[in-house]
DSSP file (Angstrom, degrees, kcal/mol; ACC not computed):
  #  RESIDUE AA STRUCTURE BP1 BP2  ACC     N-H-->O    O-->H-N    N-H-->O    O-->H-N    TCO  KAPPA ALPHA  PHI   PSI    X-CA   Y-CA   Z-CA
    1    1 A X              0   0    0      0, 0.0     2,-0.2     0, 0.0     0, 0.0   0.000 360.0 360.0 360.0 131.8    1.4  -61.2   36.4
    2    2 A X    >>  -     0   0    0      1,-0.1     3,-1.6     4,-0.0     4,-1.2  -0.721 360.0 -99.7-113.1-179.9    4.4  -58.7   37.3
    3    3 A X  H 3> S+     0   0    0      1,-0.3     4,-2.1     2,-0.3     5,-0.2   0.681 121.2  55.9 -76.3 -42.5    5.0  -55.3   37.3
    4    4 A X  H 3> S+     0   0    0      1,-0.2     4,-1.5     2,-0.2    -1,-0.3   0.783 108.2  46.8 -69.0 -24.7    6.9  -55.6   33.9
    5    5 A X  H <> S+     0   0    0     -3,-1.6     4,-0.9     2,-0.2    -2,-0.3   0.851 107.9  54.4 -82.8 -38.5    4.0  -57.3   32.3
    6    6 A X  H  X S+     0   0    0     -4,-1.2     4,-1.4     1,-0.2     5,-0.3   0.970 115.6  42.1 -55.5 -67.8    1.5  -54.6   33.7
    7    7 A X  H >X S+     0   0    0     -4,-2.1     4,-2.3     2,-0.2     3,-1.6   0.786 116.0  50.2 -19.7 -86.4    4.1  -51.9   31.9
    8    8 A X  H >X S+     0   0    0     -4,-1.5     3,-2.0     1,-0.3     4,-1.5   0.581 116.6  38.3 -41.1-106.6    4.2  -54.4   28.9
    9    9 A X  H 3X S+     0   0    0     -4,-0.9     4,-0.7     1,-0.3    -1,-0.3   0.402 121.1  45.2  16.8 -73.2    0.2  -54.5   28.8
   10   10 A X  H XX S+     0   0    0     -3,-1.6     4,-1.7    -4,-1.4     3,-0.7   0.927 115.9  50.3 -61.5 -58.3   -0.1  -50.2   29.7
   11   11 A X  H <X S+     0   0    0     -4,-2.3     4,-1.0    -3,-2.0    -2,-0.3   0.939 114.6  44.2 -70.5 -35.5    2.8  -49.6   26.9
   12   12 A X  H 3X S+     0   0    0     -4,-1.5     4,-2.6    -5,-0.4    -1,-0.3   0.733 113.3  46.1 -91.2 -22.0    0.8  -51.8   24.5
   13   13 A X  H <X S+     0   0    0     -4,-0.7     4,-1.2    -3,-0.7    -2,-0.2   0.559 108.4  57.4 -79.3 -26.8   -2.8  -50.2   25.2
   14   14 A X  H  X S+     0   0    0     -4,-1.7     4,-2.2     2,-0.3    -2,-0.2   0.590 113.4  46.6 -93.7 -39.5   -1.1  -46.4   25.0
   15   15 A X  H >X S+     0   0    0     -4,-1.0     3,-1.7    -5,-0.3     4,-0.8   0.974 112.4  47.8 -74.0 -69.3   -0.1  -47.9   21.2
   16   16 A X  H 3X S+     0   0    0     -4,-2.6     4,-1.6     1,-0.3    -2,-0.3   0.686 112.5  45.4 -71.3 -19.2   -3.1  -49.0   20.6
   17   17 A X  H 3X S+     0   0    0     -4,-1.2     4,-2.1     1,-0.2     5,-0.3   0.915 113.1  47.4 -47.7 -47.6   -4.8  -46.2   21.5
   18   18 A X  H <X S+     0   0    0     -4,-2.2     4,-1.6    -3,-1.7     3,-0.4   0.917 105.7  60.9 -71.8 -19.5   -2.7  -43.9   19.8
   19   19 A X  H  X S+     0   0    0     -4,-0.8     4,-1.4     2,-0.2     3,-0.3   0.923 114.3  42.1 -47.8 -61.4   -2.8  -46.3   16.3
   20   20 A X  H  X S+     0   0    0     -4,-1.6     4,-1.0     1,-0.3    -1,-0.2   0.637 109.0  52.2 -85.8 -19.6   -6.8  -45.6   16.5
   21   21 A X  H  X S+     0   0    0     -4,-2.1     4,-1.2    -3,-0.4    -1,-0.3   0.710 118.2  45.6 -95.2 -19.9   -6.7  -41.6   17.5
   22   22 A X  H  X S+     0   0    0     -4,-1.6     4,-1.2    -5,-0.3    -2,-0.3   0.610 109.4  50.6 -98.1 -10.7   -4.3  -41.5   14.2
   23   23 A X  H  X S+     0   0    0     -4,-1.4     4,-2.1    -5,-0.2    -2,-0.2   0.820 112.3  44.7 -90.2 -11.0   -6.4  -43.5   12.2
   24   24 A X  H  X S+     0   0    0     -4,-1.0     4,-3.6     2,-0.2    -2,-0.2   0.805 112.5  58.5 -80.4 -22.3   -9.6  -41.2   13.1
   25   25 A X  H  < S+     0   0    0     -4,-1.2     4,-0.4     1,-0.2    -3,-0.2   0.963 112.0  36.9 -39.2 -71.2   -6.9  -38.4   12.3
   26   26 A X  H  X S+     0   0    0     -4,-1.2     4,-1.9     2,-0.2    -1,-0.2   0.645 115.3  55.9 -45.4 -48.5   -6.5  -39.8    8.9
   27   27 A X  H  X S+     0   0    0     -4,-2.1     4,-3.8     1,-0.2    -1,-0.2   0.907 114.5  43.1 -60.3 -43.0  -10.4  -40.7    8.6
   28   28 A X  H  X S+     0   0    0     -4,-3.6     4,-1.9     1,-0.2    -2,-0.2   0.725 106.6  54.0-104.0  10.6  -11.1  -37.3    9.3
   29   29 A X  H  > S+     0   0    0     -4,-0.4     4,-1.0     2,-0.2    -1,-0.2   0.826 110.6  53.2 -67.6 -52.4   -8.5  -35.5    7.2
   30   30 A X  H  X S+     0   0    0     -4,-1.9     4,-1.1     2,-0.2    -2,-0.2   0.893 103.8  48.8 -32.5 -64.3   -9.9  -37.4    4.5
   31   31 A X  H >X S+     0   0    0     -4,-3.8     3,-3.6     1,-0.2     4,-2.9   0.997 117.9  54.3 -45.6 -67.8  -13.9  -36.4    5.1
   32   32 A X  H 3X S+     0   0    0     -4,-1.9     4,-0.9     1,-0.3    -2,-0.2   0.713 104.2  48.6 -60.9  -7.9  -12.1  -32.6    5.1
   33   33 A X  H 3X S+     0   0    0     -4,-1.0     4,-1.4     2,-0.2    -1,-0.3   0.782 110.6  51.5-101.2  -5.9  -10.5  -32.9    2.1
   34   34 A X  H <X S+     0   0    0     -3,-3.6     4,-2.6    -4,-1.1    -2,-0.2   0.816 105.5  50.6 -91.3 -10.2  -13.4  -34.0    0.3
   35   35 A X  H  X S+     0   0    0     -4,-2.9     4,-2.5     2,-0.2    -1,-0.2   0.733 111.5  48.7 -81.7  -8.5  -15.4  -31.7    1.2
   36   36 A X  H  X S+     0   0    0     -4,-0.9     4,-2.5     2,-0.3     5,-0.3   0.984 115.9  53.1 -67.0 -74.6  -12.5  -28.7    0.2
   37   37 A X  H >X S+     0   0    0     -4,-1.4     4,-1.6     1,-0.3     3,-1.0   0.899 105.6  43.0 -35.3 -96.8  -12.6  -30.7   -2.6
   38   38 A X  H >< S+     0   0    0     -4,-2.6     3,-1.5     1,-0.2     4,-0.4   0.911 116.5  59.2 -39.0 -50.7  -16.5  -30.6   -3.1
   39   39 A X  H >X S+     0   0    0     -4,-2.5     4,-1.3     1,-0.3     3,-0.7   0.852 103.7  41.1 -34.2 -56.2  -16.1  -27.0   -2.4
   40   40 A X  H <X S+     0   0    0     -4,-2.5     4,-0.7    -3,-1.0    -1,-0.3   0.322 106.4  59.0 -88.2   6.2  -14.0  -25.9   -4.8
   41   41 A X  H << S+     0   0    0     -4,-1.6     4,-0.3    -3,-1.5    -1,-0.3   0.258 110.2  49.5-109.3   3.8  -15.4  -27.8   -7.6
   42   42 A X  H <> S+     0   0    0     -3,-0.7     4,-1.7    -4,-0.4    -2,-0.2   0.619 114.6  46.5 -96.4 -29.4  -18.6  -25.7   -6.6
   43   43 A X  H >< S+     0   0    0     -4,-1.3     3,-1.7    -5,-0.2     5,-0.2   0.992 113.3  44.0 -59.5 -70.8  -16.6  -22.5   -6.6
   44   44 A X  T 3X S+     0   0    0     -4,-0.7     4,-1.3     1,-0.4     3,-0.4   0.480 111.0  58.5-102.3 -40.1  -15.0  -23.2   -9.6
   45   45 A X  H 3> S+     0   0    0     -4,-0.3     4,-0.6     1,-0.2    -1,-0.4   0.757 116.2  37.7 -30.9 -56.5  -18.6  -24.3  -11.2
   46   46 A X  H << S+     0   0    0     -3,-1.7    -2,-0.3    -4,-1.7    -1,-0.2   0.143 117.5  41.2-105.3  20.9  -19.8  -21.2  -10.4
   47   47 A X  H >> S+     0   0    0     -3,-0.4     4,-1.4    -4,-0.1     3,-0.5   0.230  96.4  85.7-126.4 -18.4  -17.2  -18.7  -11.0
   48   48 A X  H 3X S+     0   0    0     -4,-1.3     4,-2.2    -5,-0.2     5,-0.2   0.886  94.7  42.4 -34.1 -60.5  -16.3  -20.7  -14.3
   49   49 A X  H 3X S+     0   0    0     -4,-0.6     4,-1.1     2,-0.2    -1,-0.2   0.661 116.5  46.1 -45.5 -25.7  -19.1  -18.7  -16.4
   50   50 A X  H <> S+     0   0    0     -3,-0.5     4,-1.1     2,-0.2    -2,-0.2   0.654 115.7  45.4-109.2 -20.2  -18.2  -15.2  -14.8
   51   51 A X  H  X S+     0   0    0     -4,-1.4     4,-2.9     2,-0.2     5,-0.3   0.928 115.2  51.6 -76.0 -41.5  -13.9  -16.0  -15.4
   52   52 A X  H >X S+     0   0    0     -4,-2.2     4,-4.9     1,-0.3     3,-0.6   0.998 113.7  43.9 -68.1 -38.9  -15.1  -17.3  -19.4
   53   53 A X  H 3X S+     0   0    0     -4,-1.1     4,-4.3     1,-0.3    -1,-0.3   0.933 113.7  49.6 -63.1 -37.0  -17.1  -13.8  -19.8
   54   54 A X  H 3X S+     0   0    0     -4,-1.1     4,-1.7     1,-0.2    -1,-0.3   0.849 109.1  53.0 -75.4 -27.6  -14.1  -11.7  -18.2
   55   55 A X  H <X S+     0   0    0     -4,-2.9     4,-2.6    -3,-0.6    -2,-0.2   0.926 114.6  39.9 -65.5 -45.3  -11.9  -13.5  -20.6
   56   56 A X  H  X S+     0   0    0     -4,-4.9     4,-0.8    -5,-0.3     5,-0.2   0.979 109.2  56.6 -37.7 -61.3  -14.3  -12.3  -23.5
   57   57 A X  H >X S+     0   0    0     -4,-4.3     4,-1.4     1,-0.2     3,-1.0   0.863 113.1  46.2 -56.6 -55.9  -14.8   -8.9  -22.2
   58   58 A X  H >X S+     0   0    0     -4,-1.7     4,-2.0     1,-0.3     3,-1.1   0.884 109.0  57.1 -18.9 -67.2  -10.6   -8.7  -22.3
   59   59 A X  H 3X S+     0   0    0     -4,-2.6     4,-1.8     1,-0.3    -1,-0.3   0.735 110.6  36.2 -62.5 -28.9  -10.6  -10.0  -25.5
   60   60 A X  H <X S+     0   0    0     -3,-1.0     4,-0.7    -4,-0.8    -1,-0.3   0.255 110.2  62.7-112.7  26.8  -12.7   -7.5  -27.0
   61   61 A X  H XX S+     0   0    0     -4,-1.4     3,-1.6    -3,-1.1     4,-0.8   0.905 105.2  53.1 -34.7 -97.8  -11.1   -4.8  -24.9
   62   62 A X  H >X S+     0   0    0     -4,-2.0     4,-2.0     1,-0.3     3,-0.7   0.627 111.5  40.0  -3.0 -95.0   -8.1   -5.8  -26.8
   63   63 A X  H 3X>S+     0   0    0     -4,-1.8     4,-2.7     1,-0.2     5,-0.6   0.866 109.3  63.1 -39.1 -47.5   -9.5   -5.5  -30.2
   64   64 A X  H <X5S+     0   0    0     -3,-1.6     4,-0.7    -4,-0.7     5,-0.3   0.877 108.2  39.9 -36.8 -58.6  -11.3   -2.4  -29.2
   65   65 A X  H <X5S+     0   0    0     -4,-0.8     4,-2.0    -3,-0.7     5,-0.4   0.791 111.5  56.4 -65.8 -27.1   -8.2   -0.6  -28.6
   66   66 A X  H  X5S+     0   0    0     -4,-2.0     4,-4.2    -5,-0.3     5,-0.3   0.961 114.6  46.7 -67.5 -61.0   -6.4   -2.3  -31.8
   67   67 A X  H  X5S+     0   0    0     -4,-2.7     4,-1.1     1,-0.2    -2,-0.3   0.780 113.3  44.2 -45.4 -21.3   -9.5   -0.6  -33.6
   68   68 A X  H  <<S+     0   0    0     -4,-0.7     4,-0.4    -5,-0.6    -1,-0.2   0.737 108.8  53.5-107.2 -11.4   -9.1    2.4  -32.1
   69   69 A X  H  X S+     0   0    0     -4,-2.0     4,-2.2    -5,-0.3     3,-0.3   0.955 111.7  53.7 -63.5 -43.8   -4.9    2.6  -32.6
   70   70 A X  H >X>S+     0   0    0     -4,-4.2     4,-2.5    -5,-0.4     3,-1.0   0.971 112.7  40.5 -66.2 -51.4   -5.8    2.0  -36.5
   71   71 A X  H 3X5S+     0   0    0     -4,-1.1     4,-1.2     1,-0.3    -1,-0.3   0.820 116.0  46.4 -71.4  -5.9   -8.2    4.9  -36.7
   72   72 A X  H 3>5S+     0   0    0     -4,-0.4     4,-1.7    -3,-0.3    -1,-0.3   0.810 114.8  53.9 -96.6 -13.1   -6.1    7.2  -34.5
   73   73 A X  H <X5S+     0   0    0     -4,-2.2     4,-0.8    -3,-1.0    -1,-0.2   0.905 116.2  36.8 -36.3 -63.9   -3.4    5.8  -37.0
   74   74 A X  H  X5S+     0   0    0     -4,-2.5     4,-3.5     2,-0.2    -2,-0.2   0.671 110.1  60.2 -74.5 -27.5   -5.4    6.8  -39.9
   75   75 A X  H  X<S+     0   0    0     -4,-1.2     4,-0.6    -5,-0.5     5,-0.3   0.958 106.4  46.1 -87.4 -52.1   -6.6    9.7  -38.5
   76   76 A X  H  X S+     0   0    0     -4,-1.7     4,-0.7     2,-0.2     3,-0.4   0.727 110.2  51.9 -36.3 -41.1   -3.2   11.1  -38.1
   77   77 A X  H  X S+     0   0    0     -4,-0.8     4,-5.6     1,-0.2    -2,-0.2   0.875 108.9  50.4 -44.0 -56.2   -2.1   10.2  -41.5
   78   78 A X  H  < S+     0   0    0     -4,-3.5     4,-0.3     1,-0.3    -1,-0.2   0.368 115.4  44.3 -82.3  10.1   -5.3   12.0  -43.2
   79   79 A X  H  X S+     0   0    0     -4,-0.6     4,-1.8    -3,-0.4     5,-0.3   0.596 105.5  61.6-114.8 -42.4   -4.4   15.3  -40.8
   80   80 A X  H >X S+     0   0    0     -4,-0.7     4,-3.0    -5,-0.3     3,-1.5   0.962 113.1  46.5 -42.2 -75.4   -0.3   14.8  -42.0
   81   81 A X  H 3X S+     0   0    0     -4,-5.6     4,-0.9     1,-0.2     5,-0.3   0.801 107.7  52.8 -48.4 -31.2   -2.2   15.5  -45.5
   82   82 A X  H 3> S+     0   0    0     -4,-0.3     4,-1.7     2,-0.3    -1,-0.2   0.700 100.8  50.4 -36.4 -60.4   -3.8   17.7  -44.7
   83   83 A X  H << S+     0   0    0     -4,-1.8    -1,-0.2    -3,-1.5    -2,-0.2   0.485 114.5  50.2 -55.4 -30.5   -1.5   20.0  -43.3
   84   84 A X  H  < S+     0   0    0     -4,-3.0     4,-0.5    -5,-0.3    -2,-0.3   0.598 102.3  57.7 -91.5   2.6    0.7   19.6  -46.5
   85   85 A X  H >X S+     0   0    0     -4,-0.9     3,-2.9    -5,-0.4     4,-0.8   0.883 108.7  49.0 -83.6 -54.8   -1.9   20.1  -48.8
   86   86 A X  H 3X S+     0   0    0     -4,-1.7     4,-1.2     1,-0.3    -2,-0.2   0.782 113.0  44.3 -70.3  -2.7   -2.4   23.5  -47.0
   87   87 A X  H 3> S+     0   0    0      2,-0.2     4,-1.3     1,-0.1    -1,-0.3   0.768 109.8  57.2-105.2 -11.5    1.1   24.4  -47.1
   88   88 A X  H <> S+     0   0    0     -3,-2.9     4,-1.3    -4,-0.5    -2,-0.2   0.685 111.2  45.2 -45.3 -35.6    1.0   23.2  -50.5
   89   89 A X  H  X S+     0   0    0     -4,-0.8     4,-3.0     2,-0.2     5,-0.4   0.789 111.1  48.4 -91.5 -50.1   -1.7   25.7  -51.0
   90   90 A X  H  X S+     0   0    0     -4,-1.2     4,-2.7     2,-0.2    -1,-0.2   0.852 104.2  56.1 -70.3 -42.3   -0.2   28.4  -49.4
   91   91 A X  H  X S+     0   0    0     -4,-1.3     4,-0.9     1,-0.2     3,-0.4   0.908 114.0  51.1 -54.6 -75.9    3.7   28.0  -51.4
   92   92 A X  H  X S+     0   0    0     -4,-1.3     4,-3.5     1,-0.2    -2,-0.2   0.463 114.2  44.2 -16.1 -49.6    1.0   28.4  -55.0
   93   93 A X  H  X>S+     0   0    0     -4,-3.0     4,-4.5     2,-0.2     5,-3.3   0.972 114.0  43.4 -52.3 -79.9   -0.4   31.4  -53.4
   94   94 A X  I  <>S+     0   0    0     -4,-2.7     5,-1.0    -3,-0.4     4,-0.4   0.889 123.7  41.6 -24.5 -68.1    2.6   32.9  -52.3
   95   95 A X  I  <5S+     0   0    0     -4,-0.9     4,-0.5     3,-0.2     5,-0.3   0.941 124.8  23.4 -45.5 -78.2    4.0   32.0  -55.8
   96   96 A X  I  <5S+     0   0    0     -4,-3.5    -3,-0.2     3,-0.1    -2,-0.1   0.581 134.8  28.3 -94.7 -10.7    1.4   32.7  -58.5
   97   97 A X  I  X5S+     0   0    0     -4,-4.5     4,-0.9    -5,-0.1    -3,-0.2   0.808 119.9  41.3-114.2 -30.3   -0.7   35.3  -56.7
   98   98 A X  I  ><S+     0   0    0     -5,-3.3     4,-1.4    -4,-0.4    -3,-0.2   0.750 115.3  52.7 -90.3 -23.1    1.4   37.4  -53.9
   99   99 A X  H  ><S+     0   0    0     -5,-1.0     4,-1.6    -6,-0.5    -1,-0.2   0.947 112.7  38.1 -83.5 -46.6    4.3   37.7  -56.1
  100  100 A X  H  > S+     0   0    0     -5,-0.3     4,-1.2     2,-0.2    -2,-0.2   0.564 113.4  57.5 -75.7 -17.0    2.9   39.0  -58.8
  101  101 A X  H  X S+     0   0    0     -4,-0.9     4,-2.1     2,-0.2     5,-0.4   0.983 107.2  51.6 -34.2 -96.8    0.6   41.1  -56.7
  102  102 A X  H  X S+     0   0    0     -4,-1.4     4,-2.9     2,-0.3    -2,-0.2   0.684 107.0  50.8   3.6 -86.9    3.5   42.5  -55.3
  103  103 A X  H >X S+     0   0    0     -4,-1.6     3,-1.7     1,-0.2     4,-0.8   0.927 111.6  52.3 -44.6 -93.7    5.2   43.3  -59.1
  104  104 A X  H >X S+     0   0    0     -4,-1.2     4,-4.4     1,-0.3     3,-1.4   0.716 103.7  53.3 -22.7 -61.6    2.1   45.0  -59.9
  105  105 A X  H 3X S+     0   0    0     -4,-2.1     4,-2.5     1,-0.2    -1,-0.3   0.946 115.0  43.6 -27.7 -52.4    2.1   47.3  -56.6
  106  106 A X  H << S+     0   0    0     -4,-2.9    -2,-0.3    -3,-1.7    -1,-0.2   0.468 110.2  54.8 -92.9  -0.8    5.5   48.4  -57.5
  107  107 A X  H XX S+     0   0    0     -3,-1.4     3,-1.0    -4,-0.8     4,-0.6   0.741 116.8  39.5 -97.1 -54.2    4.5   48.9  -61.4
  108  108 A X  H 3X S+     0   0    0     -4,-4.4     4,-2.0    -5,-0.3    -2,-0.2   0.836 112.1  52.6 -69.6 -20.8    1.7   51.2  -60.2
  109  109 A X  H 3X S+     0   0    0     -4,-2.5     4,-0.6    -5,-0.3    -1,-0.2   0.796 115.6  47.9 -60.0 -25.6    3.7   53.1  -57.3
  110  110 A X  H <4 S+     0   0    0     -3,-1.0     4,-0.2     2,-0.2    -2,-0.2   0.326 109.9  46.3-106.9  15.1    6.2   53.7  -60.3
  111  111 A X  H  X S+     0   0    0     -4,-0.6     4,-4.6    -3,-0.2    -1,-0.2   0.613 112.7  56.7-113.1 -28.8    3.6   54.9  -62.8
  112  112 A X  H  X S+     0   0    0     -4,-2.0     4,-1.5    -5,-0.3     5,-0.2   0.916 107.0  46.8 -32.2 -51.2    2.3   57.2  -59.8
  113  113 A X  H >X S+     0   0    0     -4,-0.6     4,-3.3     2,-0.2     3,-1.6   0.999 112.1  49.5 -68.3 -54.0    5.5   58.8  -59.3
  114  114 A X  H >> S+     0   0    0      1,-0.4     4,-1.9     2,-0.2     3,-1.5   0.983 117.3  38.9 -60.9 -47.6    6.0   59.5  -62.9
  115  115 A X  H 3X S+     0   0    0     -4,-4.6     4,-0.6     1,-0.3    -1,-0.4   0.785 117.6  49.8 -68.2  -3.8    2.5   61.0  -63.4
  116  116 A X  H <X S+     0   0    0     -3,-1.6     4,-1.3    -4,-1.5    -1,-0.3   0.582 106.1  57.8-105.1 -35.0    2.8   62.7  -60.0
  117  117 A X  H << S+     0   0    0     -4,-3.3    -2,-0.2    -3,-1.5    -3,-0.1   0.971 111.4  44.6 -83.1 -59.5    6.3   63.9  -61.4
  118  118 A X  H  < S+     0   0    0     -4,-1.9    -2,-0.2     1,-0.2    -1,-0.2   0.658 104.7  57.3 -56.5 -11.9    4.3   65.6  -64.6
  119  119 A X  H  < S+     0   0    0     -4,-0.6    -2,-0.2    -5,-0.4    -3,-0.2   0.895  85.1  87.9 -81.0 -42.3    1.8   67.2  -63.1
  120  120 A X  S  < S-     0   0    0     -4,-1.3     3,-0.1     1,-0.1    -4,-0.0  -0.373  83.9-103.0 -75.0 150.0    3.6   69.2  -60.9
  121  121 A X        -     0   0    0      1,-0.1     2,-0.6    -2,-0.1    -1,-0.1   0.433  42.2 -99.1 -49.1 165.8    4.8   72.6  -62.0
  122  122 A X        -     0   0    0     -3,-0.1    -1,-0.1     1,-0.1    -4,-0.0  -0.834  45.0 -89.8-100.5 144.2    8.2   73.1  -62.8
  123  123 A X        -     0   0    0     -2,-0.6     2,-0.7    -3,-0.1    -1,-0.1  -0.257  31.4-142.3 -69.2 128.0   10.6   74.6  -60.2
  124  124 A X              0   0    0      1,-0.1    -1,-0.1    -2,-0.0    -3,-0.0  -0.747 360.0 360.0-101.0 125.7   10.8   78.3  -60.6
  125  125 A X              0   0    0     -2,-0.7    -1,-0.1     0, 0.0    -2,-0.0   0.477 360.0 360.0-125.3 360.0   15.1   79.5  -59.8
């Protein structure tokens, strides 16, 4: 055997060695990803129930606040009326009661004056 065969022989034991530390690489990249694997299908198992309930609880967030826009919707409207009614309330007043209030004052200030104007004595010159 010569020196070139030993090489040959050494170069060919150094393959196979490294052929077998990359197939235990591979063997055991494999084990780890099935157990990530089994992991996250345990995660995902048990955090499934608590993600579907947070999706509920969203969803009837959501409506809650659509229910609570409509009433504050409504609720505005029935205060809109409200406020015109009473200013509705208020022109009528104005109109059928203060004005003619008013005309009345000034028919009894001007029946004052006059009797106020006969009764007193007549100007002595």
């Amino acid at each position: 055997m010569t020196t070139s065969e030993a090489f040959l022989g050494v170069i060919a034991l150094a393959t196979l060695t490294t052929a077998i530390a990359q197939v235990g690489v591979l063997i055991a990249g494999v084990r780890l990803a099935r157990r990530v694997h089994t992991a996250v299908e345990r995660i995902e198992g048990a955090t499934g129930p608590i993600v579907a309930r947070l999706d509920q609880l969203s969803t009837e967030a959501l409506e809650s606040m659509a229910a609570a826009r409509s009433q504050m919707d409504r609720l505005e409207r029935m205060t809109e009326d409200v406020v015109s009614r009473i200013d509705q309330t208020v022109q009528t007043l104005q109109t059928y009661v203060l004005a003619p209030a008013r005309q009345g004052a000034a028919l009894l200030a001007g029946a004052r004056a006059a009797v106020l104007a006969f009764k007193r004595p007549p100007l002595l010159r």
